[in-house]
C-alpha positions in Angstrom: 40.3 209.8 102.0 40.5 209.9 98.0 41.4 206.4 96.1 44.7 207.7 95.2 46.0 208.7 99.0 49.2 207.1 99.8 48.3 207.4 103.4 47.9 204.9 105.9 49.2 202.4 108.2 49.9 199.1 106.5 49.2 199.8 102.9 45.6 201.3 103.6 45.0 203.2 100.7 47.5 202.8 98.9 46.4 202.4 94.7 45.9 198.2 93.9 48.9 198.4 91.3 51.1 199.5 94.0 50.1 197.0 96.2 50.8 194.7 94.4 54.4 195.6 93.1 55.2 196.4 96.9 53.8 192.6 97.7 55.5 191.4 94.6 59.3 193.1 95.8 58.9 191.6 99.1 58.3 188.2 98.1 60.6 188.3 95.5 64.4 186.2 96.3 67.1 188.2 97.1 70.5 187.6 96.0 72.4 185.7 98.5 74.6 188.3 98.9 71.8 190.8 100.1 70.5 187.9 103.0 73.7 187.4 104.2 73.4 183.4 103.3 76.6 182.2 102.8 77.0 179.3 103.4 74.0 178.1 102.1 75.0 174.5 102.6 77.4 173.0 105.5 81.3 173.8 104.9 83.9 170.8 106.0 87.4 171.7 106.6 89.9 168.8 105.8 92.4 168.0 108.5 95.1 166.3 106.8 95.8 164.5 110.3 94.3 162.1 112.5 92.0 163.3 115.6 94.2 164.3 118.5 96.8 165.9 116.7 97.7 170.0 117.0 96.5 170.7 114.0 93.4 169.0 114.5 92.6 170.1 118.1 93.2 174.1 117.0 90.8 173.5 113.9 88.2 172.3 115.8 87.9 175.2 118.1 87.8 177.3 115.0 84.9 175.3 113.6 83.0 175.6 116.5 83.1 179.2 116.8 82.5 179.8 113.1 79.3 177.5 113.4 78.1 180.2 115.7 78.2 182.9 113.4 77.3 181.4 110.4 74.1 179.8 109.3 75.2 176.6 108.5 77.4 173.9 110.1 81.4 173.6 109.9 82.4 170.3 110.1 85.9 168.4 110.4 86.5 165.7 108.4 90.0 163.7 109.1 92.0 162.2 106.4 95.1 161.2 107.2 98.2 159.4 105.8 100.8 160.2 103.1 102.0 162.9 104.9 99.0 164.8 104.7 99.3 165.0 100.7 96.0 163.4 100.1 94.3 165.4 102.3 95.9 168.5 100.7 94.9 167.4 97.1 91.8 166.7 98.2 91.3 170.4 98.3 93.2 171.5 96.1 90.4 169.6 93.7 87.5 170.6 95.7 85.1 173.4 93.8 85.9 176.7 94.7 82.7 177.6 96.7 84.0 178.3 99.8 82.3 174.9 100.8 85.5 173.2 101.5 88.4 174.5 102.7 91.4 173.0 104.4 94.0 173.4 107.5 97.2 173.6 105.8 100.4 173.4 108.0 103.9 173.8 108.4 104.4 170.1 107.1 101.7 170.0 104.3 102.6 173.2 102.9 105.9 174.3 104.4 108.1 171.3 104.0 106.1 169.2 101.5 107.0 170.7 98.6 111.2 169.8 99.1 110.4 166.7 100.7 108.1 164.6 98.9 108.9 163.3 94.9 105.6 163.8 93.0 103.6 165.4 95.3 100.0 166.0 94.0 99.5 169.5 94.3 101.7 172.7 94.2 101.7 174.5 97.7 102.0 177.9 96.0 99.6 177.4 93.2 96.5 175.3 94.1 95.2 177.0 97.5 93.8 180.4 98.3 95.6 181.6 101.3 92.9 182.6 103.8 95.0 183.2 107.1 97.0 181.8 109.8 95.1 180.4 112.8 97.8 179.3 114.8 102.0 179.2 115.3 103.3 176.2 117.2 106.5 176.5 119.4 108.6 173.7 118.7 111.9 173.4 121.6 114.8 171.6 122.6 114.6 169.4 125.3 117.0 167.1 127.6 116.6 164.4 129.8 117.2 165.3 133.7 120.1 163.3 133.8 121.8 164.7 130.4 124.8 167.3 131.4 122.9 169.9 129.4 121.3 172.7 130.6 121.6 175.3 127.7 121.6 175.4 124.3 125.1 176.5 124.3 126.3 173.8 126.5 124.9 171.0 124.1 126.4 172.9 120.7 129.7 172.8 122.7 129.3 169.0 123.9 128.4 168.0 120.1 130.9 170.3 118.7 133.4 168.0 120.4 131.9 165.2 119.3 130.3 165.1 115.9 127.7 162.8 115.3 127.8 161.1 118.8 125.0 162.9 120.6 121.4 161.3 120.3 118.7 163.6 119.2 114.8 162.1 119.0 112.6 163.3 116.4 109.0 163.1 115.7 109.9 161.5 112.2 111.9 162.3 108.9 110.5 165.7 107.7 108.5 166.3 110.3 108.7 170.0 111.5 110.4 168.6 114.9 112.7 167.1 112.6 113.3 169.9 110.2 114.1 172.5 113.3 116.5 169.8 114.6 118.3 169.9 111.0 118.2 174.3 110.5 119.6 173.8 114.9 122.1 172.0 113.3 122.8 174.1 110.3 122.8 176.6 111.6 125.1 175.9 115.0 127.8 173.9 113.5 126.4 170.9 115.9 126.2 167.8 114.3 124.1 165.0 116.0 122.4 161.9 115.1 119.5 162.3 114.3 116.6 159.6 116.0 113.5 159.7 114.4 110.3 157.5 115.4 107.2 157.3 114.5 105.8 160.2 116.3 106.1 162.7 119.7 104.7 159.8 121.6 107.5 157.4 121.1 110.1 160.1 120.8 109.4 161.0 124.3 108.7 157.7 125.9 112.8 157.0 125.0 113.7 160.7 126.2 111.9 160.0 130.0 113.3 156.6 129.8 117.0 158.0 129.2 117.6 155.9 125.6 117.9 159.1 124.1 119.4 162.7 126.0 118.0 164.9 123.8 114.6 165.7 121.9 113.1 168.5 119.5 109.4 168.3 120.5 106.4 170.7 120.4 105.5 172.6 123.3 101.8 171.1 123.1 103.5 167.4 123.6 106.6 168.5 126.0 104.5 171.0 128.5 103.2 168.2 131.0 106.9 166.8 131.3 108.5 169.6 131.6 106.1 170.8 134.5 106.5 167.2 136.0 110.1 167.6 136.3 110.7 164.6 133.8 112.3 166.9 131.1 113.9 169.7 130.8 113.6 172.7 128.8 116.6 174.1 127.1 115.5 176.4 124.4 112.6 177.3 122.0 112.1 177.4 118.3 110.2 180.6 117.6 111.4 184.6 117.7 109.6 185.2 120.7 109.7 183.3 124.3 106.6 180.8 124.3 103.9 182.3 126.8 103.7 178.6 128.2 107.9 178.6 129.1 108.6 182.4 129.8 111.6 181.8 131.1 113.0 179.4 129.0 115.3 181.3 126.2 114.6 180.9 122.0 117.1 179.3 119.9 117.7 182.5 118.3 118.9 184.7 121.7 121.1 182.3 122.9 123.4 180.8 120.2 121.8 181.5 116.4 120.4 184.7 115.8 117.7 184.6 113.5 117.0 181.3 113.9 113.2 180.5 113.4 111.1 177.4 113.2 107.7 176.6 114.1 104.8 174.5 113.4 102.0 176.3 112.5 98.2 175.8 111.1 96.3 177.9 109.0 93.3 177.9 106.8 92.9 177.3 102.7 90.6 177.0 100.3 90.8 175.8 96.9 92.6 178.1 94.2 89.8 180.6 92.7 88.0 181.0 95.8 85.7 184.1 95.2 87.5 187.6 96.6 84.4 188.0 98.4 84.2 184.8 100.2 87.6 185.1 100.9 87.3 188.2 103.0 84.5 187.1 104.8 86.4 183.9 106.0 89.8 185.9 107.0 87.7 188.7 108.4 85.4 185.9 110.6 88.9 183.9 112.0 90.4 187.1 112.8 88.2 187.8 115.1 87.4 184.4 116.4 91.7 184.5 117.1 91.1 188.1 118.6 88.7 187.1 121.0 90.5 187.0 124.6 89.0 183.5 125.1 90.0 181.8 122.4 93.9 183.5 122.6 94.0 182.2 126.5 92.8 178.4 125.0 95.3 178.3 122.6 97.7 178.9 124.6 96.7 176.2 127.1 96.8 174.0 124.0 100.6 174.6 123.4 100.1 177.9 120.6 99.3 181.2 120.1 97.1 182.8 117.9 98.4 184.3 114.6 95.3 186.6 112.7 96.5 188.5 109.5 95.7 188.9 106.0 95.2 186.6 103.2 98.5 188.3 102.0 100.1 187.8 105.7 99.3 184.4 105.1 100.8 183.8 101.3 104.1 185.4 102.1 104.4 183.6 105.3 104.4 180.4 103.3 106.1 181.1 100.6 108.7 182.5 103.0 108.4 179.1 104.8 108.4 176.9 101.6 111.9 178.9 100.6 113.2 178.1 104.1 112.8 174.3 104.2 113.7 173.9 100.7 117.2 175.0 101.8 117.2 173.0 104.9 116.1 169.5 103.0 118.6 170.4 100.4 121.3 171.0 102.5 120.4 167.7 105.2 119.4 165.8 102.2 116.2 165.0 103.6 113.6 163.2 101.4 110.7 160.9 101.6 109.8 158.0 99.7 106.3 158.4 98.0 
């Protein structure tokens, strides 16, 4: 075998020079982009609510699957308060590294912006729209001793008697709240409108018969409802909820094209890197496509929603436009 044979298992024979060029490439770093790296240091995702809430249950699952497929942790870090706007600007300030991102929902991003005077970010402007993860039914409920069993029983009843009828909310501006207000918009039902400092509350007074009726999420309502302590008279969203099959949407039986939800998605600061960006949407959708995780959500009170970073921008927009109209036409504001 000559000097210059390129021969060999291993290298053997191969000329010194390129030896050492070959040792040279391998050792050399490659771009991150060639190992597959990203993320190269832990990401968080804000949670603009407390633990325990929707939102913040759904995210976690999320973060927990995308730990598994990425090289570094995903973490959950809480901030709540101010209606989530802290949280949310928290983001919106955060580098654009894909390090940070951020579960925007149907309050922080959807009714926010018509809502809250000086709010610190713009819902349009300061995110990059990665996808929705989940959509929340919201419904109408009744106590079990209310005369109500349909949603056109109660638009007649309060029809006949504007402004008498109790209705609980979660809070002013909340997206139980909101639904109540486009119900009543769009119905011709006026009511007056309850609102307390949370689901919890809200339903403590609906079991307890202070209050008749209640907009609530399915996540919150579901164990009532299946107790027999509340019952179910018509849900938010297009579709039938997979929880209540058989209970009929808003839309079917007395407002056609009625549609209201709470929903959670994922954001990451404006200028997030095209790249990035794909890789996220591309890694929830098929975390939300995974039969497993579509038959936990569900038992968590949602449904998956996978799409595109577009999907997701029109959806809010759409959703931003929609509320706007419904504060301006309730007069619904917060102070802050």
């Amino acid at each position: 075998m000559t000097g210059n044979s390129t021969s060999g298992i291993g290298g053997i024979g191969l000329p010194r020079r390129a030896l050492l060029a070959a040792s040279a490439a391998l050792a050399a770093p490659r771009p991150a982009s060639a190992q597959g790296a990203w993320p190269e240091k832990p990401v968080r995702i804000i949670v603009p609510f407390p633990p325990g809430q929707a939102a913040d249950i759904l995210t976690r699952v999320i973060a927990d699957e995308l730990s598994k497929r990425w090289p570094q942790r995903v973490v959950v870090e809480n901030r709540g308060g101010g209606a989530g706007a802290p949280a949310l600007e928290a983001a919106a300030r955060a580098a654009p590294d894909g390090t940070t991102l951020v579960a925007g929902t149907s309050g922080t991003l959807g009714v926010n912006p018509s809502v809250l005077p000086n709010l610190p970010y713009d819902a349009e402007r300061d995110f990059a729209f990665i996808g929705n993860v989940a959509v929340l039914p919201l419904l109408l409920v009744a106590n079990p001793a209310a005369p109500w069993r349909t949603a056109p029983q109660v638009v007649a009843a309060a029809k006949q008697r504007p402004g008498a009828i109790d209705l609980a909310t979660a809070g002013p501006a909340t997206s139980q709240h909101m639904s109540a207000e486009l119900f009543s918009h769009r119905t011709g039902a006026r009511f007056n409108m309850v609102h307390y400092r949370g689901s919890g509350p809200a339903m403590a007074d609906l079991l307890a018969g202070t209050v008749p009726l209640m907009f609530d999420s399915v996540t919150s309502a579901l164990p009532q409802i299946q107790a027999g302590k509340a019952i179910p008279i018509a849900v938010t969203t297009p579709q039938r909820a997979p929880q209540l099959p058989q209970v009929p949407t808003i839309a079917e039986a007395v407002a056609p094209g009625y549609a209201a939800y709470g929903w959670t998605g994922l954001c990451g600061p404006a200028g997030l890197p095209e790249p990035i960006l794909r890789k996220v949407n591309a890694d929830l959708n098929a975390i939300l496509r995974d039969p497993a995780i579509q038959s936990r959500f569900i038992e968590l009170g949602g449904t998956v929603a996978p799409g595109t970073p577009e999907d997701f921008a029109g959806f809010v927009r759409r959703e931003i436009a929609q509320w706007r109209e419904v504060a301006r036409i309730a007069n619904v504001r917060l102070e802050g």
